[in-house]
PDB file of N, H, CA, C and O in Angstrom:
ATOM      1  N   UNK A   1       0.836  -1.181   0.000  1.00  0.00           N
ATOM      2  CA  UNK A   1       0.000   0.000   0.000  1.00  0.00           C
ATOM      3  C   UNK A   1       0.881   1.244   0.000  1.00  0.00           C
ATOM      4  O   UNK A   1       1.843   1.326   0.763  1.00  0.00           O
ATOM      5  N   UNK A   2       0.635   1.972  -0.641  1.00  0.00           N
ATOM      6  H   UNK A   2      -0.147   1.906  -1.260  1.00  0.00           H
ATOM      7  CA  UNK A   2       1.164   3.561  -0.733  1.00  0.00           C
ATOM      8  C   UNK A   2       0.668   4.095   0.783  1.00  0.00           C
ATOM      9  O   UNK A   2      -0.259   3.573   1.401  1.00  0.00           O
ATOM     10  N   UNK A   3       1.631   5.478   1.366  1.00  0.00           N
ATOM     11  H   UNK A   3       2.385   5.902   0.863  1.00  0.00           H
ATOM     12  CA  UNK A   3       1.657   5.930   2.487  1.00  0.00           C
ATOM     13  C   UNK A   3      -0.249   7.145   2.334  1.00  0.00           C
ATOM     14  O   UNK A   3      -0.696   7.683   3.347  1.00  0.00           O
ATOM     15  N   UNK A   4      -0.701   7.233   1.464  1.00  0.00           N
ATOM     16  H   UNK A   4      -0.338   6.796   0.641  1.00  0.00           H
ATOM     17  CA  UNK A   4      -1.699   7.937   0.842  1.00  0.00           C
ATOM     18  C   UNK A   4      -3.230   6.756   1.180  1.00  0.00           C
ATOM     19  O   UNK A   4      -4.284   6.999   1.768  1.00  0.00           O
ATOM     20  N   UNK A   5      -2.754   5.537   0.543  1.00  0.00           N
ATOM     21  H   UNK A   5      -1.898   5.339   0.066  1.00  0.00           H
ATOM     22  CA  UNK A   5      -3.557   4.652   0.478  1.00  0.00           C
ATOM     23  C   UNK A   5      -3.700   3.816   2.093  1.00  0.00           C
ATOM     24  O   UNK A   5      -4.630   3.060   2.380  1.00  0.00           O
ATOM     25  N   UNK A   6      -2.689   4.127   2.898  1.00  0.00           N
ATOM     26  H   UNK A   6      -1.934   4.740   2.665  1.00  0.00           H
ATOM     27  CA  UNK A   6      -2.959   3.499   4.704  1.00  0.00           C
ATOM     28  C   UNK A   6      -3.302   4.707   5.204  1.00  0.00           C
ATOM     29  O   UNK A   6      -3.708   4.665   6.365  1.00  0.00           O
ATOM     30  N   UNK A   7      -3.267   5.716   4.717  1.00  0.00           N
ATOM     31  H   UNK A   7      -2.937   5.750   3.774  1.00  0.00           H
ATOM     32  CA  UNK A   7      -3.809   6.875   5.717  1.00  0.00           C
ATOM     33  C   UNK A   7      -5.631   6.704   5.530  1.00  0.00           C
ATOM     34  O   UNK A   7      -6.463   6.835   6.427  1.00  0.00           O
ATOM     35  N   UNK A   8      -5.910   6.339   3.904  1.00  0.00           N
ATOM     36  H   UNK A   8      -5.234   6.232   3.175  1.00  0.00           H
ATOM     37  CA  UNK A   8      -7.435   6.376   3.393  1.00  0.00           C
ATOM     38  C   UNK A   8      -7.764   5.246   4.560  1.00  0.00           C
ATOM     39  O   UNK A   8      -8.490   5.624   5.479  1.00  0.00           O
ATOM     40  N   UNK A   9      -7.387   4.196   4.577  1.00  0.00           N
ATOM     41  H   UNK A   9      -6.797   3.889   3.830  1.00  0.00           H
ATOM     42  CA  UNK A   9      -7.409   3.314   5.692  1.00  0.00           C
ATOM     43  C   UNK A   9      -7.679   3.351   6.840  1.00  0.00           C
ATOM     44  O   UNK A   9      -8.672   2.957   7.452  1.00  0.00           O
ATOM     45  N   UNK A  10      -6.542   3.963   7.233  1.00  0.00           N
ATOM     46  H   UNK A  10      -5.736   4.283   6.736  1.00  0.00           H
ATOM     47  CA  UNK A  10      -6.471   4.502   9.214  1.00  0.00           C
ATOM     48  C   UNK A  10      -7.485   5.755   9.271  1.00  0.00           C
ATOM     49  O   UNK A  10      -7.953   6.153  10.338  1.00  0.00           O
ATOM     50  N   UNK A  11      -7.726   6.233   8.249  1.00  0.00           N
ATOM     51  H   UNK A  11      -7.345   5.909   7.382  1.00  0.00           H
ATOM     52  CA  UNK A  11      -8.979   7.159   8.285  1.00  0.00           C
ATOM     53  C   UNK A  11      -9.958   7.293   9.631  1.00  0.00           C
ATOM     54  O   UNK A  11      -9.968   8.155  10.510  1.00  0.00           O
ATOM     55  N   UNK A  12     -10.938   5.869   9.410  1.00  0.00           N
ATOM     56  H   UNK A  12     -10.931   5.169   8.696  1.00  0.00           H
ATOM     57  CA  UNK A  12     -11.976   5.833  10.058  1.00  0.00           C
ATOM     58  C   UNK A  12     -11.735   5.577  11.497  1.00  0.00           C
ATOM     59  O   UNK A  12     -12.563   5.905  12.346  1.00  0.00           O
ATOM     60  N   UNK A  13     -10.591   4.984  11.790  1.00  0.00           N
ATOM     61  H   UNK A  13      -9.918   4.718  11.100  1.00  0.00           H
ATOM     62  CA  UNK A  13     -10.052   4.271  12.991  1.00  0.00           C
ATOM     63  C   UNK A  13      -9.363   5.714  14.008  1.00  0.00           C
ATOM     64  O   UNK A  13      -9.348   5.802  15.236  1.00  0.00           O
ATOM     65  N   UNK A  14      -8.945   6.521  13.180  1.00  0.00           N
ATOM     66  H   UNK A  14      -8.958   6.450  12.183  1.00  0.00           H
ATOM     67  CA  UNK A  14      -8.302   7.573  13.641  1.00  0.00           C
ATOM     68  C   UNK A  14      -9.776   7.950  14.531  1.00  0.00           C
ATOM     69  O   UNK A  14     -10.016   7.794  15.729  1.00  0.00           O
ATOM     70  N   UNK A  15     -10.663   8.525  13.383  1.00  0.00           N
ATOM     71  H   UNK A  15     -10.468   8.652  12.411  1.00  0.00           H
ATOM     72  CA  UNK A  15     -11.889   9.015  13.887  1.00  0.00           C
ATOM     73  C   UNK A  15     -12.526   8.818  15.103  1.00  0.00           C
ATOM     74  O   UNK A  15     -12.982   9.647  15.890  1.00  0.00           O
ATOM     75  N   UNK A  16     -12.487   7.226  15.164  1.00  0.00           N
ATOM     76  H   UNK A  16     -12.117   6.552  14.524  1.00  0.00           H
ATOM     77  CA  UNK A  16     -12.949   6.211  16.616  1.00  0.00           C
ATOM     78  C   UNK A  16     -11.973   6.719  17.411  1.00  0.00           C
ATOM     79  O   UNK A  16     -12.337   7.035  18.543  1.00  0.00           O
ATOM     80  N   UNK A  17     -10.893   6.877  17.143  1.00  0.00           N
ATOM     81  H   UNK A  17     -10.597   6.620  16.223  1.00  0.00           H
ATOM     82  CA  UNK A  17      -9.801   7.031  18.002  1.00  0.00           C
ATOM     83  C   UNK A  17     -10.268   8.765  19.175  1.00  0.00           C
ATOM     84  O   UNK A  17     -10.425   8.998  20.374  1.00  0.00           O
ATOM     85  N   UNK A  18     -10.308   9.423  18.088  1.00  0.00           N
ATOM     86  H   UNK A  18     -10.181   9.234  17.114  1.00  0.00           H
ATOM     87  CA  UNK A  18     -10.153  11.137  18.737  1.00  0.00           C
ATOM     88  C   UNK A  18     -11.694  10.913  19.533  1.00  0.00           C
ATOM     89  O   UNK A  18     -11.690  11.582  20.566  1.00  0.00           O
ATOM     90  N   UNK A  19     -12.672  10.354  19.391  1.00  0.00           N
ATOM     91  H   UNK A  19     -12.675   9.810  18.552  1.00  0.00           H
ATOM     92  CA  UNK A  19     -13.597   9.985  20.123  1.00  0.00           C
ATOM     93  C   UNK A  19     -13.626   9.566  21.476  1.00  0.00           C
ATOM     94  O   UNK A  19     -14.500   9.775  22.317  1.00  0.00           O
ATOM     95  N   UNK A  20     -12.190   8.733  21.612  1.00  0.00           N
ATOM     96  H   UNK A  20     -11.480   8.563  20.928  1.00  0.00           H
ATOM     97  CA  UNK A  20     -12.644   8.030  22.542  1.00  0.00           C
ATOM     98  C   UNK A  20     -12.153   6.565  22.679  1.00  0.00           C
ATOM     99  O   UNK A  20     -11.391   6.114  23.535  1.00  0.00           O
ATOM    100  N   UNK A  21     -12.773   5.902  21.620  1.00  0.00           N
ATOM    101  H   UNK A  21     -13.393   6.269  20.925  1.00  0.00           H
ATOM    102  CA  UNK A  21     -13.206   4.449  21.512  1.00  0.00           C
ATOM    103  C   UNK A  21     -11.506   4.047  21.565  1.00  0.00           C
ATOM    104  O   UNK A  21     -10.479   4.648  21.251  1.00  0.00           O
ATOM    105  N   UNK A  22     -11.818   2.681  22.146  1.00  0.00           N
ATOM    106  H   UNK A  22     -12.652   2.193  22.402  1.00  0.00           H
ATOM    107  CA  UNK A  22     -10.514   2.205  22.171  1.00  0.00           C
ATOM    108  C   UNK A  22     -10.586   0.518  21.403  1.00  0.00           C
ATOM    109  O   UNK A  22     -11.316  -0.431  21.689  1.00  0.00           O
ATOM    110  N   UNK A  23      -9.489   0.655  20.328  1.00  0.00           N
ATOM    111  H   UNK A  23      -8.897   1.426  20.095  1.00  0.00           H
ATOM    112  CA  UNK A  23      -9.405  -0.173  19.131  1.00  0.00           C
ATOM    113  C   UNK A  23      -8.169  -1.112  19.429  1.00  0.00           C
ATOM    114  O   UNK A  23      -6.981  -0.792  19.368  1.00  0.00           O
ATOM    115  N   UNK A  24      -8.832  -2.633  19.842  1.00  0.00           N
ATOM    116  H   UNK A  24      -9.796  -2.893  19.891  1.00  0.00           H
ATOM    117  CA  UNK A  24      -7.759  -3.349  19.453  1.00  0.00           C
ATOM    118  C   UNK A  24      -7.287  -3.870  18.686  1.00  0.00           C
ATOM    119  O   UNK A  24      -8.023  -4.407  17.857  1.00  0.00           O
ATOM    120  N   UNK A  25      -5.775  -4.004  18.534  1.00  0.00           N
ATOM    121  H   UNK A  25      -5.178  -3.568  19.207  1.00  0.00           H
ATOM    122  CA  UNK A  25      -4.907  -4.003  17.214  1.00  0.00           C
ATOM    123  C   UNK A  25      -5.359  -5.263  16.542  1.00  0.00           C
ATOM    124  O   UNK A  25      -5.271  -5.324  15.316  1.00  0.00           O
ATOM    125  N   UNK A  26      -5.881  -6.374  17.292  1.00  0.00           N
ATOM    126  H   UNK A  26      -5.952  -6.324  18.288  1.00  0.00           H
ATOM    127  CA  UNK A  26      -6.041  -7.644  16.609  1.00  0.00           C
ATOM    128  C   UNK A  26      -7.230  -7.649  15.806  1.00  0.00           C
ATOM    129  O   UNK A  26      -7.347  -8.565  14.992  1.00  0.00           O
ATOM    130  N   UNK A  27      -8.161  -6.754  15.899  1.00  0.00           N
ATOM    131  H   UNK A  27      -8.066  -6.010  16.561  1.00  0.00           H
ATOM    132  CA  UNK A  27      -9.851  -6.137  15.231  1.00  0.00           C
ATOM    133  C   UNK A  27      -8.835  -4.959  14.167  1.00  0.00           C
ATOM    134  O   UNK A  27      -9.125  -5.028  12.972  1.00  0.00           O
ATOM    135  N   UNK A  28      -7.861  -4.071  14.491  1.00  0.00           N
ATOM    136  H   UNK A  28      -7.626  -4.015  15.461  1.00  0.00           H
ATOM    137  CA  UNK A  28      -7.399  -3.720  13.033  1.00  0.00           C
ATOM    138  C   UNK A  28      -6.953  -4.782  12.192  1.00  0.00           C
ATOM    139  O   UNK A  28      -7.652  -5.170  11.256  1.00  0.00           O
ATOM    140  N   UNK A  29      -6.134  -5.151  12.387  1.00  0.00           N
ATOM    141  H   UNK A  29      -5.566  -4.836  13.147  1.00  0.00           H
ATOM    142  CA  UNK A  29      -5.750  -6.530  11.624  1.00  0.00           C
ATOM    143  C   UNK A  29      -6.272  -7.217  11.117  1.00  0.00           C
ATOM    144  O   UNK A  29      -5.783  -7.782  10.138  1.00  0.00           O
ATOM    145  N   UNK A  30      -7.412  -7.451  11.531  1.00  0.00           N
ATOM    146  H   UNK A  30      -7.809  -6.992  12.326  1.00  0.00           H
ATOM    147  CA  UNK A  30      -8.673  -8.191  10.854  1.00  0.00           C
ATOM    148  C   UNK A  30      -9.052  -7.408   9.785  1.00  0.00           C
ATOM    149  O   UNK A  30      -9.053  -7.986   8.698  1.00  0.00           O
ATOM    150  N   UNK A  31      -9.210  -6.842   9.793  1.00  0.00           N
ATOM    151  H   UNK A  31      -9.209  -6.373  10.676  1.00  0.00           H
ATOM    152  CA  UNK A  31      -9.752  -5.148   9.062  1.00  0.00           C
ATOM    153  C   UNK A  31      -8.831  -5.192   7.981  1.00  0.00           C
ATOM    154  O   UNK A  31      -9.294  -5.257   6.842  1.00  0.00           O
ATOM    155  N   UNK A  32      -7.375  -5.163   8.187  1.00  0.00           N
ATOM    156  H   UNK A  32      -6.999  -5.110   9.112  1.00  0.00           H
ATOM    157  CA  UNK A  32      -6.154  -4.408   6.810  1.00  0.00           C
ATOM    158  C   UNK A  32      -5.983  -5.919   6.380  1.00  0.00           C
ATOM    159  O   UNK A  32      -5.271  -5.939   5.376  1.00  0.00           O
ATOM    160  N   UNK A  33      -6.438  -7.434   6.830  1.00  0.00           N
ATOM    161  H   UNK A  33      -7.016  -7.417   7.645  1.00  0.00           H
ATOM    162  CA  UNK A  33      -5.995  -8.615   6.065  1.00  0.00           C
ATOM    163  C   UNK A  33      -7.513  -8.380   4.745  1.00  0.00           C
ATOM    164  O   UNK A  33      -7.290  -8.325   3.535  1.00  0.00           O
ATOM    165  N   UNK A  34      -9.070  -8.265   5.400  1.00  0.00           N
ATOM    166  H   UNK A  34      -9.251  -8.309   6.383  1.00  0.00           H
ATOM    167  CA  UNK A  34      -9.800  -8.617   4.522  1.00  0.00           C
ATOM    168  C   UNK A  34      -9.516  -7.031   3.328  1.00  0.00           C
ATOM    169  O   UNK A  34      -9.576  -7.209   2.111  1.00  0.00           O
ATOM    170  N   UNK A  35      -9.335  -6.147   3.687  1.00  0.00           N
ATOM    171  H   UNK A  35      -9.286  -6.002   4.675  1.00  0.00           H
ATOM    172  CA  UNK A  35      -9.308  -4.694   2.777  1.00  0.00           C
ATOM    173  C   UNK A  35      -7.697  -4.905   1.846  1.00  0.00           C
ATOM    174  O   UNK A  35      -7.199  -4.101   1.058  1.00  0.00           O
ATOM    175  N   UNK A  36      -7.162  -6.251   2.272  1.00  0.00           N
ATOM    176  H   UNK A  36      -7.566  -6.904   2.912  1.00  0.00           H
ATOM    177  CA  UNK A  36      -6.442  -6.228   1.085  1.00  0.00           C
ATOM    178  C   UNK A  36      -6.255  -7.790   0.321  1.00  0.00           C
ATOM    179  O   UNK A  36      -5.450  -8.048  -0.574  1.00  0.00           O
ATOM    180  N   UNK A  37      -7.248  -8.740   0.956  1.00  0.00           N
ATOM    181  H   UNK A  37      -7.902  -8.531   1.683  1.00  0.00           H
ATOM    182  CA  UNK A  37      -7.734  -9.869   0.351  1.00  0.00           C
ATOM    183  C   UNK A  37      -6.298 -10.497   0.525  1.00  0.00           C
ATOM    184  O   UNK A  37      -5.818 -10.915  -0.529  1.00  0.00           O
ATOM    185  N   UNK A  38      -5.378 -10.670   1.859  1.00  0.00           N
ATOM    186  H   UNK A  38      -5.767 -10.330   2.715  1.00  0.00           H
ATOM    187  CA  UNK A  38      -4.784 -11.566   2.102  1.00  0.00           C
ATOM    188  C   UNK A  38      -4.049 -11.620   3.295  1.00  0.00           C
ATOM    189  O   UNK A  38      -4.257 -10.599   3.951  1.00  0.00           O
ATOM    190  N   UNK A  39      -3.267 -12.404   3.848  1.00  0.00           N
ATOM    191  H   UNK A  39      -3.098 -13.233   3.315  1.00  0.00           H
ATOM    192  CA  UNK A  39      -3.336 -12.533   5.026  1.00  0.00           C
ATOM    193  C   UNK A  39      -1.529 -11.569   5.348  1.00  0.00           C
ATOM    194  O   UNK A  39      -0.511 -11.717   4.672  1.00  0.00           O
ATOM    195  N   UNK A  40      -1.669 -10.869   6.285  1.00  0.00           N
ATOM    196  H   UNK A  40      -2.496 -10.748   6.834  1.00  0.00           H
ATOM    197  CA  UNK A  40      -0.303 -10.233   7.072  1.00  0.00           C
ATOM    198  C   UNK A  40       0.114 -10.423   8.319  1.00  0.00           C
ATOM    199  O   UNK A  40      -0.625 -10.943   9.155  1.00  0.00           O
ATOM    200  N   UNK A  41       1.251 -10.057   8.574  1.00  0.00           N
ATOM    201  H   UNK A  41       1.851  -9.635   7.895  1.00  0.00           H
ATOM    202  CA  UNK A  41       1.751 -10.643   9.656  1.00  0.00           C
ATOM    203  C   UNK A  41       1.354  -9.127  10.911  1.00  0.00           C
ATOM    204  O   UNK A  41       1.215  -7.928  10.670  1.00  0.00           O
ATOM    205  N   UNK A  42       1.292  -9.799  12.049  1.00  0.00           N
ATOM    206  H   UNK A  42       1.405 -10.773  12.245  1.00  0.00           H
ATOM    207  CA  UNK A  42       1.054  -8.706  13.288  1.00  0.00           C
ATOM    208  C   UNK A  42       2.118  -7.764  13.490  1.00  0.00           C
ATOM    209  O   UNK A  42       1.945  -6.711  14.104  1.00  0.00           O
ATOM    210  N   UNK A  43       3.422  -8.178  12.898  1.00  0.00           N
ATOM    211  H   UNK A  43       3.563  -9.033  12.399  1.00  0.00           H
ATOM    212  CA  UNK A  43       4.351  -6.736  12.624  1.00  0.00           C
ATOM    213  C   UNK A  43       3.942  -5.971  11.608  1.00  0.00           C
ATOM    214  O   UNK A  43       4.067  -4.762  11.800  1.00  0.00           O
ATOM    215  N   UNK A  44       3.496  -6.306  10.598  1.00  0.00           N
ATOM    216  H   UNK A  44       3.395  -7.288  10.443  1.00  0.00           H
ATOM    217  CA  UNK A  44       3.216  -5.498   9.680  1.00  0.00           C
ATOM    218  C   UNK A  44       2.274  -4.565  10.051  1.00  0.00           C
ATOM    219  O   UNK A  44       2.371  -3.410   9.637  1.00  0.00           O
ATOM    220  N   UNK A  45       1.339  -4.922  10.803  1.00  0.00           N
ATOM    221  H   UNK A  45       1.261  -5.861  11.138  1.00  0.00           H
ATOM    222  CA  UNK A  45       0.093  -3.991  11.499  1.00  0.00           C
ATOM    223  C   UNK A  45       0.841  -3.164  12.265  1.00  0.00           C
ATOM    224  O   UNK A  45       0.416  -2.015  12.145  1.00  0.00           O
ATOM    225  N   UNK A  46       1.810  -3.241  13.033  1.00  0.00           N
ATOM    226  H   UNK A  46       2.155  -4.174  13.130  1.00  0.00           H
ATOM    227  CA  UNK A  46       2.696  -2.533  13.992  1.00  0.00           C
ATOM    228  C   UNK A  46       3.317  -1.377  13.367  1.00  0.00           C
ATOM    229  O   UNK A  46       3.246  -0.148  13.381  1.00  0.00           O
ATOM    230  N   UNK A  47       3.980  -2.356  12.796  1.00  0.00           N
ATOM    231  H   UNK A  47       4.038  -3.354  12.785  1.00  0.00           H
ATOM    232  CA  UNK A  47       4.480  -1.449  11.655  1.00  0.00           C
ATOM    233  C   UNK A  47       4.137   0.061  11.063  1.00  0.00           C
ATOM    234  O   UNK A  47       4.550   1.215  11.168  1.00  0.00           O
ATOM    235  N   UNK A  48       3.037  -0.754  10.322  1.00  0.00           N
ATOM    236  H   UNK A  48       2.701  -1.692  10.237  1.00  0.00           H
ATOM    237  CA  UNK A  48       2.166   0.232   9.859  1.00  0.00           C
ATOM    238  C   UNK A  48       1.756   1.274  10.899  1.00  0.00           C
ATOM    239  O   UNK A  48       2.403   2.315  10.786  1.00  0.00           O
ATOM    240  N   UNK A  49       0.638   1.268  12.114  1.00  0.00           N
ATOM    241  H   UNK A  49       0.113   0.422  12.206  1.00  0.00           H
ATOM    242  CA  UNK A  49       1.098   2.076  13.082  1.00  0.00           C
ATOM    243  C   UNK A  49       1.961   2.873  13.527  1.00  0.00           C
ATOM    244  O   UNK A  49       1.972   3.992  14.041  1.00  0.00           O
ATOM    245  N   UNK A  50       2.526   2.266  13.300  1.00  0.00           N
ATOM    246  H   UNK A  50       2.517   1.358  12.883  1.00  0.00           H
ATOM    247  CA  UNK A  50       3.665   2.805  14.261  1.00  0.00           C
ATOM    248  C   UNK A  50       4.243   4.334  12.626  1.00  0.00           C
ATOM    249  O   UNK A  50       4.536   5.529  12.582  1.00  0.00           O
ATOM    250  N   UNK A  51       4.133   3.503  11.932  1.00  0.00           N
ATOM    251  H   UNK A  51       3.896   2.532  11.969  1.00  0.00           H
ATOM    252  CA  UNK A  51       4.295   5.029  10.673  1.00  0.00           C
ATOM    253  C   UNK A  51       3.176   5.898  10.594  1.00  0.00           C
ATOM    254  O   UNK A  51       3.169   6.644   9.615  1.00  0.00           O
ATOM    255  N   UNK A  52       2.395   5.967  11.250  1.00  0.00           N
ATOM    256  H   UNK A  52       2.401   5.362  12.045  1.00  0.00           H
ATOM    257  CA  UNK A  52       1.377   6.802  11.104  1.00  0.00           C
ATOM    258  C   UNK A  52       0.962   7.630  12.885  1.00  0.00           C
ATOM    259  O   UNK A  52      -0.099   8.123  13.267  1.00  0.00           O
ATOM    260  N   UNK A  53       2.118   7.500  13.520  1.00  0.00           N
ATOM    261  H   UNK A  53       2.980   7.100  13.210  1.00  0.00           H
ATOM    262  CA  UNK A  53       2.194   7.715  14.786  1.00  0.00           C
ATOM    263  C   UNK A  53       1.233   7.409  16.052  1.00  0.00           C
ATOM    264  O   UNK A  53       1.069   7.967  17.137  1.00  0.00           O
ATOM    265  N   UNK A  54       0.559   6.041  15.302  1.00  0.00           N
ATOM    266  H   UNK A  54       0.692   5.587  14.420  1.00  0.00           H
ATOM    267  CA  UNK A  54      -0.039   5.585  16.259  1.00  0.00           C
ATOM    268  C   UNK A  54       1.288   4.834  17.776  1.00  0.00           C
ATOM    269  O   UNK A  54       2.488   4.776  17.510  1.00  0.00           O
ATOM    270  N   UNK A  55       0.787   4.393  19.117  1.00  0.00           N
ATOM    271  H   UNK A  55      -0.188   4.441  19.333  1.00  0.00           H
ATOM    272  CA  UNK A  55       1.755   3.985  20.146  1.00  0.00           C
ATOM    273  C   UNK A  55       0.421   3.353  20.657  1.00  0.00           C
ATOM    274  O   UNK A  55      -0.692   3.618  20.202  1.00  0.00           O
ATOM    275  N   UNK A  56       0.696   2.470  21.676  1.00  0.00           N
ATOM    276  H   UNK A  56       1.600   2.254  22.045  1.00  0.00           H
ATOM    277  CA  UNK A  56       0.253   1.766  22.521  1.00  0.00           C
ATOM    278  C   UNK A  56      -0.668   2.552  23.478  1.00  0.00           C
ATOM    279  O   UNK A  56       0.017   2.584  24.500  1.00  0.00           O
ATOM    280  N   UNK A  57      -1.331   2.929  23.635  1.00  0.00           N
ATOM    281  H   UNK A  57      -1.887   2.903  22.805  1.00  0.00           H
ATOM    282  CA  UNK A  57      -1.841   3.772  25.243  1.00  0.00           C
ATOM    283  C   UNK A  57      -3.003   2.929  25.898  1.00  0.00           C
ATOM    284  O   UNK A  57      -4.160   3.160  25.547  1.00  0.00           O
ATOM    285  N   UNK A  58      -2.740   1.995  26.803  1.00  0.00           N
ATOM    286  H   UNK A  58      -1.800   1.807  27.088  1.00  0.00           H
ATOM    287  CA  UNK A  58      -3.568   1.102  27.545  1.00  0.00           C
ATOM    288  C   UNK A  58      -4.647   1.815  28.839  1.00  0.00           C
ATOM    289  O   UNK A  58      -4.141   2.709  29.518  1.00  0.00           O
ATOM    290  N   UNK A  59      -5.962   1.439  29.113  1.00  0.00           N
ATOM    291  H   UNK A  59      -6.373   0.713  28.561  1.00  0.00           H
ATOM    292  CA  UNK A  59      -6.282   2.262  30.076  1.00  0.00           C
ATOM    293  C   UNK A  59      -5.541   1.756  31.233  1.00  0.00           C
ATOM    294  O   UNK A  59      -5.153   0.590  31.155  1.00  0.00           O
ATOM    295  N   UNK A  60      -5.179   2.661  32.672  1.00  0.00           N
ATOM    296  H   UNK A  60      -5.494   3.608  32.735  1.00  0.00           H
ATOM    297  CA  UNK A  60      -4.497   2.719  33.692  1.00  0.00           C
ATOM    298  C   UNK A  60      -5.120   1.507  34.503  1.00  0.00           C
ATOM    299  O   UNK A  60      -6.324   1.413  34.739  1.00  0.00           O
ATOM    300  N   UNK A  61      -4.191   0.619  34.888  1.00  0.00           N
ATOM    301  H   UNK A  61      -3.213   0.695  34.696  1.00  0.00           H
ATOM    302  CA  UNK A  61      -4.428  -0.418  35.896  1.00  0.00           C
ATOM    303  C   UNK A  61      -5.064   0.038  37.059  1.00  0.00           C
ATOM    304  O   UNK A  61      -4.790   1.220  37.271  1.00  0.00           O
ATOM    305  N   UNK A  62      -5.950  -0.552  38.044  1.00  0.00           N
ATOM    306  H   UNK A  62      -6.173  -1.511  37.872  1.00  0.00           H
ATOM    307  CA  UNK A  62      -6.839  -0.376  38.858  1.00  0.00           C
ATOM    308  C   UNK A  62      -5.959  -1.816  40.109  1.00  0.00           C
ATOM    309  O   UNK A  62      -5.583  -2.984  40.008  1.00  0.00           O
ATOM    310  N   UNK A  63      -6.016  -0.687  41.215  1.00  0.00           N
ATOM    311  H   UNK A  63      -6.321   0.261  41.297  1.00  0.00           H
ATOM    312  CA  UNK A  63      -5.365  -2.162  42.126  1.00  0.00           C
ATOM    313  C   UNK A  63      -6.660  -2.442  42.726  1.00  0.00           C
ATOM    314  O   UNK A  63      -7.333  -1.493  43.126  1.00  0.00           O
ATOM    315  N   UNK A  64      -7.194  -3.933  42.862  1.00  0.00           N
ATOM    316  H   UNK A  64      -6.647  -4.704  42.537  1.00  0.00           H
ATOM    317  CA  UNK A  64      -8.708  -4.349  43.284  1.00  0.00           C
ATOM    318  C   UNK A  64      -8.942  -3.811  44.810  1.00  0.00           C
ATOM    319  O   UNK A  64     -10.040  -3.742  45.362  1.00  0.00           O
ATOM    320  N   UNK A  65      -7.436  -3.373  45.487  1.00  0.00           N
ATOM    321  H   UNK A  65      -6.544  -3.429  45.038  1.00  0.00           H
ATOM    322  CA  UNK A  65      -8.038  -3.319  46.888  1.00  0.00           C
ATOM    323  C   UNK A  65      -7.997  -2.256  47.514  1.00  0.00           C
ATOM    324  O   UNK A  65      -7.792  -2.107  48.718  1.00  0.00           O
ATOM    325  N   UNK A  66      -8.232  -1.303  46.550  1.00  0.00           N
ATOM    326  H   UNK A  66      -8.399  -1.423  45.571  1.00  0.00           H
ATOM    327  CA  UNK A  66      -8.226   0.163  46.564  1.00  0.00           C
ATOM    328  C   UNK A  66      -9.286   0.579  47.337  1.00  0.00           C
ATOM    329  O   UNK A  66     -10.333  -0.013  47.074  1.00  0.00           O
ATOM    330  N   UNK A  67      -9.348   1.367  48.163  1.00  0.00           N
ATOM    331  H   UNK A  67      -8.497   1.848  48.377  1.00  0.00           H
ATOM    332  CA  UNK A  67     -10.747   1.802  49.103  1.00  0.00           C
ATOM    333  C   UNK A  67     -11.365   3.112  48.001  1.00  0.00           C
ATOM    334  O   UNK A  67     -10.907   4.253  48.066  1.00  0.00           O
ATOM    335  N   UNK A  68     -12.190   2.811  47.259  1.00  0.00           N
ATOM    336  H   UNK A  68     -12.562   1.885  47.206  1.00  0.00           H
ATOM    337  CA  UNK A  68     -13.007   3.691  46.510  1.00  0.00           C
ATOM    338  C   UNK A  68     -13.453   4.985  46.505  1.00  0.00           C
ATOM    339  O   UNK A  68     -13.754   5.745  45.585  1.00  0.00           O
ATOM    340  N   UNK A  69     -13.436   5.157  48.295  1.00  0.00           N
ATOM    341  H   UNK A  69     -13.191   4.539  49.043  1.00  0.00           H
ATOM    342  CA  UNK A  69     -13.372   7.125  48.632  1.00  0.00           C
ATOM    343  C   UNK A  69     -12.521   7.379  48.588  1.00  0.00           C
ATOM    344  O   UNK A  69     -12.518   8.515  48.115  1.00  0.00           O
ATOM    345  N   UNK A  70     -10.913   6.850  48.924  1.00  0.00           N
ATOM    346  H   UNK A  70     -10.916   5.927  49.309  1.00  0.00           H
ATOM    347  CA  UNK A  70      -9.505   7.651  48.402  1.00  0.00           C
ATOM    348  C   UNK A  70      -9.387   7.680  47.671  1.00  0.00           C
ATOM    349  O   UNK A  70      -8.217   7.922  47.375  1.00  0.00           O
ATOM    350  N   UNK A  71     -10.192   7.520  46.707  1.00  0.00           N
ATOM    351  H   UNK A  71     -11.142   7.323  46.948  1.00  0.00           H
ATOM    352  CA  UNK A  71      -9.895   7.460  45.320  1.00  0.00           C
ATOM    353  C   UNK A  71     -10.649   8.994  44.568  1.00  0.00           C
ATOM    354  O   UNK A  71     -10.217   9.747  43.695  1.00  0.00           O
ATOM    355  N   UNK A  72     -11.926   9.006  45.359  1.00  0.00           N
ATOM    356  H   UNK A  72     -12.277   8.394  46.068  1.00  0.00           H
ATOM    357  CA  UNK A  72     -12.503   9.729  44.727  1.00  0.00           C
ATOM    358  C   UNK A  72     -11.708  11.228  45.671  1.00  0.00           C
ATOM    359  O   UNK A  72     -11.670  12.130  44.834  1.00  0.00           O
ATOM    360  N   UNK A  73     -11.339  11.553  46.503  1.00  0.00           N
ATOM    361  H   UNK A  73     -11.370  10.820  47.183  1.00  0.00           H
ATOM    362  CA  UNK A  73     -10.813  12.124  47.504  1.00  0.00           C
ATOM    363  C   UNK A  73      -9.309  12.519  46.768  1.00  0.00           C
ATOM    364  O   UNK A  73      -8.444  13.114  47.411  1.00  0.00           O
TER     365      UNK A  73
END
């Protein structure tokens, strides 16, 4: 794919992205194997990302035994 033709791509995902929504890489992947009618490897998805300045940003771990008013406090 041309750098023109993964941006038309990452388009919609960007969109979900500035929203909010949080997209996992293995549901993109699914996505860039059928939109190019064959199968790629999970670096290549990285890859790709990673040229379009996507990074990792996970939501923040929660410790279970957190007392819930110091929290809100």
């Amino acid at each position: 794919m041309t750098l023109d033709a993964e941006k038309a791509f990452l388009a919609p995902f960007f969109e979900d992205a500035r929203q909010g929504e949080i997209l996992a890489v293995s549901a993109l992947h699914h996505a860039l194997e059928q939109h190019l009618g064959r199968k790629v490897t999970v670096a290549t998805m990285n890859n790709l990302l990673r040229r379009h300045g996507w990074r990792k940003v996970a939501p923040g771990k929660r410790y279970v035994a957190v007392d819930r008013q110091d929290q809100v406090e």
